[in-house]
C-alpha positions in Angstrom: 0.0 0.0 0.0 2.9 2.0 1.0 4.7 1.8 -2.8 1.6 2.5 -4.5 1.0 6.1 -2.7 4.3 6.9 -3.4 3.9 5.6 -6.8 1.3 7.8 -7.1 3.0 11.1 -5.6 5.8 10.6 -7.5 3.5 10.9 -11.2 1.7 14.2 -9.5 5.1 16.0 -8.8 6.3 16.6 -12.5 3.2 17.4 -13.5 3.1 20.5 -11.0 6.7 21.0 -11.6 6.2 20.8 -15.9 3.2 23.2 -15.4 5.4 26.0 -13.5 7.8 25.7 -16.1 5.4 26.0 -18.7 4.1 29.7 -17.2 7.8 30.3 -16.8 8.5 29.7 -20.4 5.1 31.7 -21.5 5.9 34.7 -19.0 9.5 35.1 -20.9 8.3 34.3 -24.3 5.3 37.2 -23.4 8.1 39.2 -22.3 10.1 38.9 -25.4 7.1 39.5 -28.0 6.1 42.5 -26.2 9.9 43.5 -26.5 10.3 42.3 -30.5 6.3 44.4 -30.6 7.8 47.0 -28.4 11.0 47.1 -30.4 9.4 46.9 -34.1 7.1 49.6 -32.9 9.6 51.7 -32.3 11.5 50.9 -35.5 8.3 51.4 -37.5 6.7 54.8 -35.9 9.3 56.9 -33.5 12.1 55.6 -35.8 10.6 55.0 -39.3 12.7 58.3 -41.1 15.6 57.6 -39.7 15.4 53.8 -40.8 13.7 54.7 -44.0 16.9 56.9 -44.8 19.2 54.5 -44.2 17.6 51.8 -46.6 17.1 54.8 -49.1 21.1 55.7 -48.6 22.0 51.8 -49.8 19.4 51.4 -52.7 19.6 54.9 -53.9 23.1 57.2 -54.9 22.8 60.8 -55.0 25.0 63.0 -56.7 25.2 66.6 -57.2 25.4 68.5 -60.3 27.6 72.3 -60.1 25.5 74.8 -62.3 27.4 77.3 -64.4 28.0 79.8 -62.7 27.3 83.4 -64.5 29.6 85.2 -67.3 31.3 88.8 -66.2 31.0 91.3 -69.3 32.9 94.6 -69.7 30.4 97.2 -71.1 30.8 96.5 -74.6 29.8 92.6 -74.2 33.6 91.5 -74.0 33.9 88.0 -71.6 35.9 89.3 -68.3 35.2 85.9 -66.7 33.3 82.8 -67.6 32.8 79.3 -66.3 34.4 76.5 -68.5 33.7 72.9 -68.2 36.2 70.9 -66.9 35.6 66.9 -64.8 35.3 66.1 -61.5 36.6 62.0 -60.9 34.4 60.2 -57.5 35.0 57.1 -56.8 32.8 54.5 -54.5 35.1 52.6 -51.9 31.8 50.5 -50.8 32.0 49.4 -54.6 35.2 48.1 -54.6 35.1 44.1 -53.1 38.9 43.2 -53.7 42.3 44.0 -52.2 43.9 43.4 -55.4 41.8 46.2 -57.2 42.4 48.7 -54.3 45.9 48.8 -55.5 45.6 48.6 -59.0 43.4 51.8 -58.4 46.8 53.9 -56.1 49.1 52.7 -58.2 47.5 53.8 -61.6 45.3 57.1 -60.6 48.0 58.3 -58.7 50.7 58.7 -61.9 47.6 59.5 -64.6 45.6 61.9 -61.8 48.9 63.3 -60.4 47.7 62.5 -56.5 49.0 61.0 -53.6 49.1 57.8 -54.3 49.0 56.5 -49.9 45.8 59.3 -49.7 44.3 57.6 -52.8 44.4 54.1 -51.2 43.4 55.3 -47.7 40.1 56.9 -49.5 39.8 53.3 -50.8 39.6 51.7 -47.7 36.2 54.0 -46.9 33.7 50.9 -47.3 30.3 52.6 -46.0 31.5 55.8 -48.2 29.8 55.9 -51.7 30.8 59.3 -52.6 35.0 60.2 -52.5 36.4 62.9 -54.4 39.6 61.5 -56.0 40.7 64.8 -58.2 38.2 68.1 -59.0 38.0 69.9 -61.9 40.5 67.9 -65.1 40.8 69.0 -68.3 39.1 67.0 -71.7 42.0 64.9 -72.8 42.4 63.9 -68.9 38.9 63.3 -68.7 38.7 60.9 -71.8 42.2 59.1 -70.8 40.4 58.0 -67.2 37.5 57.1 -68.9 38.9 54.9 -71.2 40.5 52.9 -67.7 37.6 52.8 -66.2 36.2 50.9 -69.1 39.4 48.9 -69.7 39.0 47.4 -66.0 35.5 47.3 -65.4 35.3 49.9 -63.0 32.2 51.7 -63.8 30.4 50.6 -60.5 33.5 52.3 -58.5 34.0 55.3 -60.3 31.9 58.6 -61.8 33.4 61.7 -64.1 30.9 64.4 -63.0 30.8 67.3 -65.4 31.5 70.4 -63.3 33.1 73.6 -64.0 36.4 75.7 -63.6 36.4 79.6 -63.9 38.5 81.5 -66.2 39.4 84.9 -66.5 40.2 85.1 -70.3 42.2 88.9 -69.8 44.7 87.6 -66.8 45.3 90.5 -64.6 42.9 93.5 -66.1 40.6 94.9 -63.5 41.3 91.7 -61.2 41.4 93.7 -58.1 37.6 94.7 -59.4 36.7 91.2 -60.8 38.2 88.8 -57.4 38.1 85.1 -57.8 36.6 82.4 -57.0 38.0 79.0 -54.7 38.5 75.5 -55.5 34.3 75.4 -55.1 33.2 77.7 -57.4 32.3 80.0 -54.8 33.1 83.7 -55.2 35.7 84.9 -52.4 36.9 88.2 -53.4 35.4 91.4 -55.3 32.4 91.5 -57.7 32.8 87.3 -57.5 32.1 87.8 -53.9 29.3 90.8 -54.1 27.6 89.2 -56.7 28.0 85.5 -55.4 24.3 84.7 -55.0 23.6 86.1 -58.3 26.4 84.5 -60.0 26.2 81.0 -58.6 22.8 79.6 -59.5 21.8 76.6 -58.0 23.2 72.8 -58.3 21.2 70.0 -59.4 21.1 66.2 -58.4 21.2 63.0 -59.9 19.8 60.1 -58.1 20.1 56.5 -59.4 19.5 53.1 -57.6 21.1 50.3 -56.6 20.7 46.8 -55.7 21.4 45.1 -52.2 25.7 45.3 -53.0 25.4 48.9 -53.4 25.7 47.9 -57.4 23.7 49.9 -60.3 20.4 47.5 -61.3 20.0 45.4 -64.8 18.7 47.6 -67.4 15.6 46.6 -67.2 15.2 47.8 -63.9 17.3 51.0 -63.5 16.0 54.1 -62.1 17.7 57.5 -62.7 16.0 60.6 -61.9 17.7 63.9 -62.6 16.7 67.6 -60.9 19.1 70.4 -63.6 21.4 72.2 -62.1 20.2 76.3 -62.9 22.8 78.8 -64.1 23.5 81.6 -62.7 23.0 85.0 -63.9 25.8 87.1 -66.0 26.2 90.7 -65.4 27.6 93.3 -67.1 29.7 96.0 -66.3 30.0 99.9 -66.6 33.8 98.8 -66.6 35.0 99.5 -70.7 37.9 96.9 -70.9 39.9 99.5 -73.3 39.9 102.4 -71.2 40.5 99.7 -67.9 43.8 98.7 -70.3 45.0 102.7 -71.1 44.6 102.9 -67.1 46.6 100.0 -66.2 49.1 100.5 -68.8 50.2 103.7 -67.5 49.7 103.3 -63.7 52.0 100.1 -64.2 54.3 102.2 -65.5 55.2 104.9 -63.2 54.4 102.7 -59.9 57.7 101.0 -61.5 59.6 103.9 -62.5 58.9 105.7 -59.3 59.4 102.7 -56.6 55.8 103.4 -55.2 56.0 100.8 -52.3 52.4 101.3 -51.5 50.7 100.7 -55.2 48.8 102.9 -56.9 45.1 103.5 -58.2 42.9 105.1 -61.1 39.7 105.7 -61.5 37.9 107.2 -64.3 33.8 107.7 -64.0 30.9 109.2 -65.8 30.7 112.6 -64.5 26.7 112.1 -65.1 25.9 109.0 -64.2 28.7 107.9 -61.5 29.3 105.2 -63.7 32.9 103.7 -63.2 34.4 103.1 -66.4 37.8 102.1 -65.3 39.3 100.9 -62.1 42.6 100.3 -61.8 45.5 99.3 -58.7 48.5 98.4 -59.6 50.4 95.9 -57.9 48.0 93.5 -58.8 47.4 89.9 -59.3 46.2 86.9 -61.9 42.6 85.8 -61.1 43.2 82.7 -62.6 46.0 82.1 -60.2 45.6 84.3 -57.1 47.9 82.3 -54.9 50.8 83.5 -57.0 52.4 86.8 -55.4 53.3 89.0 -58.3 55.7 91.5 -56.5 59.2 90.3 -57.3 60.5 92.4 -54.1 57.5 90.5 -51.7 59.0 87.4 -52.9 62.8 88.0 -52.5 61.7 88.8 -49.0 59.7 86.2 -48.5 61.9 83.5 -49.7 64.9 84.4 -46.8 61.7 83.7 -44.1 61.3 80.0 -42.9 58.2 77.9 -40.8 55.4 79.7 -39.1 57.1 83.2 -40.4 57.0 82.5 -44.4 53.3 80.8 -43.7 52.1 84.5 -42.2 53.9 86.6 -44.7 52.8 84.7 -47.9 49.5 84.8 -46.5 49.5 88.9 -45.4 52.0 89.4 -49.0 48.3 87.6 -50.7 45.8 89.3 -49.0 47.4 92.9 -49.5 47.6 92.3 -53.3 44.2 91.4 -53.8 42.6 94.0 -51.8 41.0 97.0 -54.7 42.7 99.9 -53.2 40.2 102.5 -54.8 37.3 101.5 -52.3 39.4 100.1 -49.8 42.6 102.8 -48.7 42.1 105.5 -47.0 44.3 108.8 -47.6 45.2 112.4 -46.8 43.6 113.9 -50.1 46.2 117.1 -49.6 45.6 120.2 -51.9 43.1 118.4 -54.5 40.9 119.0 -51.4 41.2 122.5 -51.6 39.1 122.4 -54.9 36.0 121.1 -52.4 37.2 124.1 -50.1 37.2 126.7 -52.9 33.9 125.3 -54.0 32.5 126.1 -50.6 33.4 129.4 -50.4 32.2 130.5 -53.9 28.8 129.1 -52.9 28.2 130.8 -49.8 29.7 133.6 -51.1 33.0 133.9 -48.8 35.2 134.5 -51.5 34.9 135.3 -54.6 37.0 135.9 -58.5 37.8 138.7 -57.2 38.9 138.0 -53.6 42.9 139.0 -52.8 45.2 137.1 -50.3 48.9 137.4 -49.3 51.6 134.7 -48.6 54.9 135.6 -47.3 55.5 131.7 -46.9 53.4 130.8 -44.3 50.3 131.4 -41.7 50.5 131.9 -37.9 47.9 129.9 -36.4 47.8 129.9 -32.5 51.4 128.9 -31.9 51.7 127.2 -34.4 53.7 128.5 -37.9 52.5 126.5 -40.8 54.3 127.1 -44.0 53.2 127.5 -47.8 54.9 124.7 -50.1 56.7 128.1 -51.7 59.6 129.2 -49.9 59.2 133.2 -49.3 55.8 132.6 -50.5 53.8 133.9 -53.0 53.2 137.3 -52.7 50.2 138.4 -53.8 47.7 136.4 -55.2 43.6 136.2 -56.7 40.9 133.6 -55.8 42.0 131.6 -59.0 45.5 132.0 -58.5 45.6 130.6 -55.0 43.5 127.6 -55.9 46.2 127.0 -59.1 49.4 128.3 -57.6 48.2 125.8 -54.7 48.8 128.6 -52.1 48.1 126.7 -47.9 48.3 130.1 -46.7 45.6 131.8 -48.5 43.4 128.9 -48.1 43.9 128.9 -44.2 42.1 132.3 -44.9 39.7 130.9 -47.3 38.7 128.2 -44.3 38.6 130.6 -41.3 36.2 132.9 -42.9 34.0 130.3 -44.1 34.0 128.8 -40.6 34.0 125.3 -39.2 30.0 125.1 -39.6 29.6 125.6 -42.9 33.4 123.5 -43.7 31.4 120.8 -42.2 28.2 121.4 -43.8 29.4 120.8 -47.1 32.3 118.2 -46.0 29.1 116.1 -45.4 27.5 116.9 -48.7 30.4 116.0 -50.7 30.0 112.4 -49.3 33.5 112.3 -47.0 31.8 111.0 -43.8 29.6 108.1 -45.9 30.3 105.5 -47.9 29.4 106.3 -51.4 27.3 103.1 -51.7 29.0 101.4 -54.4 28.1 97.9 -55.7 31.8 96.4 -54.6 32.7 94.0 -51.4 34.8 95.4 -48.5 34.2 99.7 -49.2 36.2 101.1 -46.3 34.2 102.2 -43.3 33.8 105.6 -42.7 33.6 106.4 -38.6 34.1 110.1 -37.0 38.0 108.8 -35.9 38.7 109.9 -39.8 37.7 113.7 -39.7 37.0 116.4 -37.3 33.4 116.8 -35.9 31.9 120.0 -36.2 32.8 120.6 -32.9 36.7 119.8 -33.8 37.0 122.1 -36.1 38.8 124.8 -34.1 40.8 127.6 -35.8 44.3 125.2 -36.3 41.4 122.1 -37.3 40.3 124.1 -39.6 42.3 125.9 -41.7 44.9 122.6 -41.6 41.4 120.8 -43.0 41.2 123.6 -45.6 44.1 122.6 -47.7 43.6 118.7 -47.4 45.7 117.5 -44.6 44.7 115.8 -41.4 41.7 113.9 -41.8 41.4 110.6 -44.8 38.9 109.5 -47.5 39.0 107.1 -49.8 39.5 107.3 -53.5 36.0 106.8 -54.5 34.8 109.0 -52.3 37.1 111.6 -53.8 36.2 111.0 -57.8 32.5 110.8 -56.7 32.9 114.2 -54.8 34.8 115.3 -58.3 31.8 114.3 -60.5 29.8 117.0 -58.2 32.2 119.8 -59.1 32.1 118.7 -63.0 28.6 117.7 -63.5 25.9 120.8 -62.0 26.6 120.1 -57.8 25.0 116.6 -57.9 26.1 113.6 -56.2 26.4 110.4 -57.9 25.8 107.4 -56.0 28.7 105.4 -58.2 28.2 101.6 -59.5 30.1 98.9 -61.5 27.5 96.7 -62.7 25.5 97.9 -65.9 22.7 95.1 -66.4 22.2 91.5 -64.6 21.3 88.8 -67.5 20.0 85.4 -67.3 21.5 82.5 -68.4 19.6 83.0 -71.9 21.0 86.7 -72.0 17.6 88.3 -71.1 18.1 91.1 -69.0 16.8 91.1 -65.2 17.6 94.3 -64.1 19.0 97.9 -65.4 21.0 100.3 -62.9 19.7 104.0 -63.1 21.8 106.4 -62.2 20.7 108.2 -58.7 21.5 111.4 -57.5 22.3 111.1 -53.7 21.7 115.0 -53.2 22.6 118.7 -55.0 25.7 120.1 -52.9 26.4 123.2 -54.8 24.7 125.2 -57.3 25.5 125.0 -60.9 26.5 128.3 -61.5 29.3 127.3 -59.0 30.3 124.5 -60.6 30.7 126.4 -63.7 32.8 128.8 -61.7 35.2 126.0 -60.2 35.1 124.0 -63.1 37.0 127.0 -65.0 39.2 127.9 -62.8 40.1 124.2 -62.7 40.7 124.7 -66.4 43.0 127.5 -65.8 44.9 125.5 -63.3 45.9 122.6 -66.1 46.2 125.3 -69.1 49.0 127.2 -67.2 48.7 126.4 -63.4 50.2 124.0 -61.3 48.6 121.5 -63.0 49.6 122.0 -66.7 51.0 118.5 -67.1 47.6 117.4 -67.4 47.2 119.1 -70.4 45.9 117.7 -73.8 46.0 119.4 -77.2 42.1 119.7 -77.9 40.4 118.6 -74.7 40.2 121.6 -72.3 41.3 119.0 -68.9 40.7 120.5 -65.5 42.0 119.4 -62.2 43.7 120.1 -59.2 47.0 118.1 -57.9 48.0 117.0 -54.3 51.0 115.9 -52.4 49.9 115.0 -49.1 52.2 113.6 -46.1 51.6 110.6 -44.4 51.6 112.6 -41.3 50.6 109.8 -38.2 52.6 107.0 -40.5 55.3 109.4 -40.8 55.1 110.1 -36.9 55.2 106.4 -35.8 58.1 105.2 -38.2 60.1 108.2 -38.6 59.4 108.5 -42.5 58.4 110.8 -45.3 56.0 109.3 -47.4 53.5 111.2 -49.3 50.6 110.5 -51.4 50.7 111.9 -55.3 47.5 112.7 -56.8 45.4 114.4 -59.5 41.8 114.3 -59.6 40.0 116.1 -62.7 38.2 116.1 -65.6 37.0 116.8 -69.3 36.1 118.7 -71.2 35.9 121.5 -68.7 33.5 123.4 -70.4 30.8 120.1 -70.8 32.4 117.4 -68.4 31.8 113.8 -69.2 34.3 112.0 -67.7 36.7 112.4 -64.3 40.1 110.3 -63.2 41.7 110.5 -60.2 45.2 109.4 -59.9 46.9 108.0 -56.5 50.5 106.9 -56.4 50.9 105.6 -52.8 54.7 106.4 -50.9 56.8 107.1 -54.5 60.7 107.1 -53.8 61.9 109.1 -56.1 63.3 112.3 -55.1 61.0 114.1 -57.2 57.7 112.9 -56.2 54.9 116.3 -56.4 51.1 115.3 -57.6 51.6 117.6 -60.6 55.0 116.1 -61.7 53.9 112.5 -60.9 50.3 112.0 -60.9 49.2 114.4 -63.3 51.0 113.1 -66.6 49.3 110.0 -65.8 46.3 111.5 -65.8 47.1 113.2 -69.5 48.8 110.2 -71.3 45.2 108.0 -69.9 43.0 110.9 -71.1 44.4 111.2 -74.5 44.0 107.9 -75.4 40.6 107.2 -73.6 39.0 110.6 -74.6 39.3 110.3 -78.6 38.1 106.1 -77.9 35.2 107.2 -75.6 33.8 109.2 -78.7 34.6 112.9 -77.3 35.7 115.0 -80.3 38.4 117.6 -79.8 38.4 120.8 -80.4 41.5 122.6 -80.9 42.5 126.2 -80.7 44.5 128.1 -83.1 47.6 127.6 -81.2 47.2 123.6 -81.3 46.0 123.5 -84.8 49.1 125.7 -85.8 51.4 123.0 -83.3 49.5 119.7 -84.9 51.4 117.1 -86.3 51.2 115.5 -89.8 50.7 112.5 -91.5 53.9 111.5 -94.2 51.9 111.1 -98.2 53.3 108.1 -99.7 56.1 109.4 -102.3 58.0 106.7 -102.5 58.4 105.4 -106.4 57.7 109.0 -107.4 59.8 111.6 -109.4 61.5 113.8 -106.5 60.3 116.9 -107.9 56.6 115.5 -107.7 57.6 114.4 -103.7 59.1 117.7 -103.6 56.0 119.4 -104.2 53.7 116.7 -102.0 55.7 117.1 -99.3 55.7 121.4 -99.5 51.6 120.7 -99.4 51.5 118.7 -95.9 53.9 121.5 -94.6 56.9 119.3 -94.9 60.6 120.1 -95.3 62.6 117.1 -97.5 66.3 116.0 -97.8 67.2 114.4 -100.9 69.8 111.6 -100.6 71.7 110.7 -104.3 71.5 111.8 -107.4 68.6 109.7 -109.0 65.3 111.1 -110.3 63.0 109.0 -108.2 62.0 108.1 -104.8 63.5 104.7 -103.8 62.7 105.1 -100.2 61.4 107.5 -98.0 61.5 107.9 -94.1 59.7 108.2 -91.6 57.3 105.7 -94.4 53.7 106.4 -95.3 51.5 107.0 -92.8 53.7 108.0 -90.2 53.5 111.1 -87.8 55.2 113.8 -88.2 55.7 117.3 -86.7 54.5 120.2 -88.8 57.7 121.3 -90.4 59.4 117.9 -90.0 61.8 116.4 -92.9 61.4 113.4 -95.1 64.8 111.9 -96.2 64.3 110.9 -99.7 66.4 108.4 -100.9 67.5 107.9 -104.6 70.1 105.9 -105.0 70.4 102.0 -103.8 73.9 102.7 -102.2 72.8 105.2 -99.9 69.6 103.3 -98.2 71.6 102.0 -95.6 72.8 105.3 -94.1 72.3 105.9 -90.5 72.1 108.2 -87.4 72.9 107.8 -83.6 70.1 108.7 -81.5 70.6 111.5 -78.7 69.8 111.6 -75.3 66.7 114.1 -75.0 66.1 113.5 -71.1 66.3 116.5 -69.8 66.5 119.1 -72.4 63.8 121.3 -73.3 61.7 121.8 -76.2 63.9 123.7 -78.2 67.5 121.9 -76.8 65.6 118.6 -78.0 64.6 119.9 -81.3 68.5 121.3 -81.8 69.7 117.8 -81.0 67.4 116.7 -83.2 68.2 118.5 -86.2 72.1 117.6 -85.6 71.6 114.2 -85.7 69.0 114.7 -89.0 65.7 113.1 -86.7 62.3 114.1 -86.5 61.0 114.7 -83.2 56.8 113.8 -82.3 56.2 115.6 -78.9 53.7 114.6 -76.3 52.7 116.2 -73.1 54.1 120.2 -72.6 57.0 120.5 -74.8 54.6 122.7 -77.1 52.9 124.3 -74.2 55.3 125.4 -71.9 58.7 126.4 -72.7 60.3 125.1 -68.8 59.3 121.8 -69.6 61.8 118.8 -70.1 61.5 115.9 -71.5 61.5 112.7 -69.2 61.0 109.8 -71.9 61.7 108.8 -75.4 61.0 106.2 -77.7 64.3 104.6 -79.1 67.2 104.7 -76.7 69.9 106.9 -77.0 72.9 105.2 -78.6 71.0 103.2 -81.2 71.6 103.7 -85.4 68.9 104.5 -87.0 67.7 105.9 -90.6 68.2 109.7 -90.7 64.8 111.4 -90.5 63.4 108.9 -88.2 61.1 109.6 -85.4 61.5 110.1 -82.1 58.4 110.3 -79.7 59.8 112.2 -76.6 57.4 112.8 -73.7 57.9 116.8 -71.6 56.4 117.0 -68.1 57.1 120.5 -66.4 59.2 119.4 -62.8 57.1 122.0 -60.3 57.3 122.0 -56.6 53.5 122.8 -56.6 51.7 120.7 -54.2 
């Protein structure tokens, strides 16, 4: 009885025990359903984007496509800068299953794309990475070579040749400092590249394609490619006239080498009317298409004895300086081309006058403190017109004081010197009170020192705007670079107007300065502005550099010449800056203004202004040689008499064999034709004389010696003081008698 109970226990034990482990086993496998549910709800609502991303990222590719970015134009439609297409190579490391074919891909991209071949294979070793740029931006003929490898080893799942482009700037350095650049990205980082960056740029498109589970493209049958195109950007086009941007640069490069100007220099030339900018130039200056490259040979032999962390910061401050656009950018003393603003205010409130008589016996009194006139023992007696051309700081310490420091100020804010002028251009110099005196700051010393241009800074825009004012009626210009913004079809967008900030002085003033501006370049201190036919007027400075000077114990100065022409209907003004020259002759007037003239007479007759000569230039003008060559000599004889030309006859023939100067050539009125007339005397030659220095008619004596003709430019015909500083063959050389020589005079005044 006993063994069957336990017999019987035994059986109901496991059954209890089975039964626990069954809830056991439920309770967990509960438990881990509501986790999975728990978990798979999580996956599927609080966590279906991200997860719906990540399977979109491996079945679908996305690449982005650059758009063109916008054309630059000068005014007359010619390309400044445009986007070219060029290749960018990506390759796919997820793609790429084998060892073997990671080094096949260093070892041959790195020689044919010219890249490091260790970063190349490290960028292969990116297995989640589908999108690795291996080289941007690589010619055609590169682009089809790598193509033709890809194909060759079956690579076309690992790599992609995206079109993309490169910008260009088809007229290297012209108007660069205007222009800027753009980086490796297409993205504009300096001047109108930067200004004009989100109208430039347009916006990129996409490509997306997908892929199967291995990341690979579909079959055929099944591929998906959608494409969104990339927009173009806009072009614009510029007031800038490429021709009168090249007279600019031609002739600022030139005397910022011949002087040593260790500061650069700048031109601007603008529509009087409109405060259009037609040319702006700075030399130093750079190559757009390769901005990294510093172009001063002096910053680089500097450079180049620096080492480490010391070469890094110079190259990078030597960069930087060279492409900043000094005309918006630099501030300056404007020195005595300011006292044309000064003389303007004083004629309009009626201060001074034509007629108004001032004294300089070399300098002024003010307080305790003597300032002196750039004339030693002064100038004695002088007009209105004669202070403002003789460049008097004496008299217009007067001129200042009686106008008074209120109405100074009144109309040193209409001018536009405590503003910026607005232009359309990245990084115009801030204008703060720390530049000028306030109106309360203009004491009596403040005040006449302000007069005559010293002191206080501008920039040079704000200066050639304040210029148009004088020229154009009082008004002033807001000024602007870019004409018209097109679309990629060359529709235009938009038109700039020209707007007129405010009127600062009266016409009838303007008329009044503008003519005694005249009078300062037809005999004044600023004569070597003058231009047979084109009545120029203007006003030169020579500022000091005074709280530079202070601090390093130097003498810099700024040249200058600001002006305009024609005087008596202005179109167009230039202003001239050469920053620190080192020459020892280094006034505005002697400097600055034959700049000003040699620009000018090219731009003016291109720009469609007609001259208009007097009776004295017409007498002076040069002619053009007839063709007499192959003609009897009596018959030349008697051509040459008509054109007012004097003849040499060389031999004994009866006819012409050769004639110089040839056809076509100019010649002073007067000037001799050889005329040759027998073979054995064609190679006859003259040595050519050294004319630097000499006057006019010590020029045209060593001239005649040595049988030459001599073309003159600048004052040899205008003023009898002046010498000439240039010529066109060097002295020394052999050449044909009756060749010509073009000689350049500049008249070497002290006025400042």
């Amino acid at each position: 009885m006993q063994k069957g109970r336990n017999s019987k226990a035994t059986t109901k034990a496991p059954t209890r025990q089975m039964w626990r482990r069954s809830v056991i086993v439920l309770a967990l496998l509960l438990l881990f359903c509501i986790g999975v549910t728990a978990k798979l709800s999580k996956i599927q609502i609080a966590q279906a984007d991200y997860w719906r991303e990540k399977a979109v990222d491996q079945q679908m590719s996305d690449s982005i496509t650059s758009p063109k970015r916008g054309t630059i134009y000068d005014s007359k439609m010619t390309i400044l800068a445009q986007s070219a297409t060029v290749w960018t190579v990506i390759m796919s490391p997820n793609n790429i299953k084998k060892e073997e074919i990671r080094i096949k891909i260093a070892d041959d991209l790195s020689k044919l794309l010219d890249v490091d071949r260790e970063k190349l294979y490290q960028k292969t070793l990116k297995t989640k990475s589908q999108y690795e740029v291996v080289k941007a931006k690589i010619e055609y003929p590169l682009a089809t070579e790598l193509s033709e490898w890809i194909q060759k080893n079956k690579l076309e799942s690992v790599f992609r040749i995206i079109e993309d482009y490169k910008r260009y700037y088809p007229l290297n350095n012209l108007a660069s400092a205007v222009l800027g650049f753009t980086g490796t990205d297409n993205n504009g980082l300096y001047g109108l590249e930067a200004y004009y960056e989100k109208t430039l740029a347009g916006k990129p498109g996409r490509i997306v394609t997908a892929k199967n589970g291995w990341g690979d493209d579909l079959d055929i049958k099944l591929r998906f490619e959608k494409t969104i195109d990339a927009q173009d950007g806009n072009g614009l086009v510029l007031t800038i006239d490429s021709a009168v941007q090249y007279y600019a640069e031609k002739y600022l490069e030139i005397v910022v080498k011949e002087t040593k100007c260790t500061n650069r220099g700048s031109v601007i030339i603008m529509d009087v009317n409109t405060g259009a900018v037609i040319a702006m130039a700075t030399k130093g200056d750079f190559d757009p298409n390769e901005p990294m490259t510093i172009t001063n040979p002096d910053t680089l032999a500097k450079i180049a004895l620096l080492s480490g962390d010391e070469k890094s910061a110079a190259l990078k401050k030597a960069r930087e300086e060279q492409w900043v656009n000094k005309p918006i950018s630099d501030y300056y003393d404007p020195g005595s081309v300011f006292k044309t603003f000064t003389a303007a205010m004083a004629l309009e409130e009626g201060t001074a006058s034509e007629n108004s008589k001032y004294y300089c016996k070399g300098g002024l009194k003010i307080n305790d403190r003597y300032i002196k006139c750039h004339k030693a023992g002064g100038h004695g007696s002088l007009t209105f017109p004669l202070a403002l051309s003789n460049s008097c700081n004496p008299a217009f310490m007067e001129i200042g004081q009686k106008l008074g420091g209120s109405l100074f100020f009144k109309y040193f804010v209409g001018f536009g010197f405590t503003e910026r002028t607005g232009i359309d251009m990245l990084s115009e110099s801030r204008v703060t009170d720390l530049l000028y005196f306030s109106e309360d700051e203009l004491n009596v010393l403040n005040l006449s020192i302000a007069s005559f241009g010293q002191n206080f800074k501008v920039t040079p825009i704000q200066m050639i705007t304040a210029m148009c004012a004088i020229a154009n009626g009082g008004k002033l210009m807001k000024p602007y670079v870019v004409q018209q913004i097109l679309d990629s079809d060359g529709n235009i967008i938009s038109n700039t107007e020209p707007v007129v900030k405010r009127q600062v002085i009266s016409e009838s003033t303007s008329k009044r300065i503008s003519k005694m501006l005249a009078d300062s370049v037809n005999g004044g201190g600023a004569k070597n502005a003058y231009i047979p036919g084109y009545r120029m007027a203007g006003k030169t400075g020579t500022s000091d550099k005074t709280d530079q000077n202070v601090a390093s114990n130097t003498k810099n100065v700024v040249a200058s010449f600001a002006g305009f022409a024609p005087a008596d209907n202005p179109k167009y003004a230039i202003l001239v800056m050469i920053d620190e020259p080192q020459t020892e002759i280094r006034f505005g007037g002697t400097i600055a203004a034959p700049v000003a003239q040699k620009i000018m007479s090219e731009a003016l007759p291109y720009l469609g202004i007609e001259p208009v000569y007097t009776e004295e230039e017409k007498a002076a003008m040069d002619r053009t040689t007839p063709n007499v060559t192959g003609k009897k000599v009596s018959v030349a004889q008697s051509m040459l008499a008509n054109a007012n030309l004097k003849y040499q006859v060389v031999g004994n023939g009866d006819t012409v064999l050769r004639q110089v100067p040839e056809k076509g050539e100019v010649i002073p009125k007067n000037g001799t034709v050889v005329l040759y007339t027998e073979e054995g005397k064609l190679s006859e030659t003259t040595v050519v004389p050294n004319f630097i220095g000499k006057t006019m008619s010590q020029a045209n004596i060593a001239a005649a010696n040595a049988r030459l003709n001599l073309q003159i430019s600048g004052l040899g015909l205008h003023s009898s003081e002046a010498k000439a500083d240039s010529q066109s063959i060097e002295p020394g050389k052999k050449v044909p008698p009756g060749t010509v020589i073009k000689v350049s005079f500049v008249y070497e005044d002290q006025i400042e």
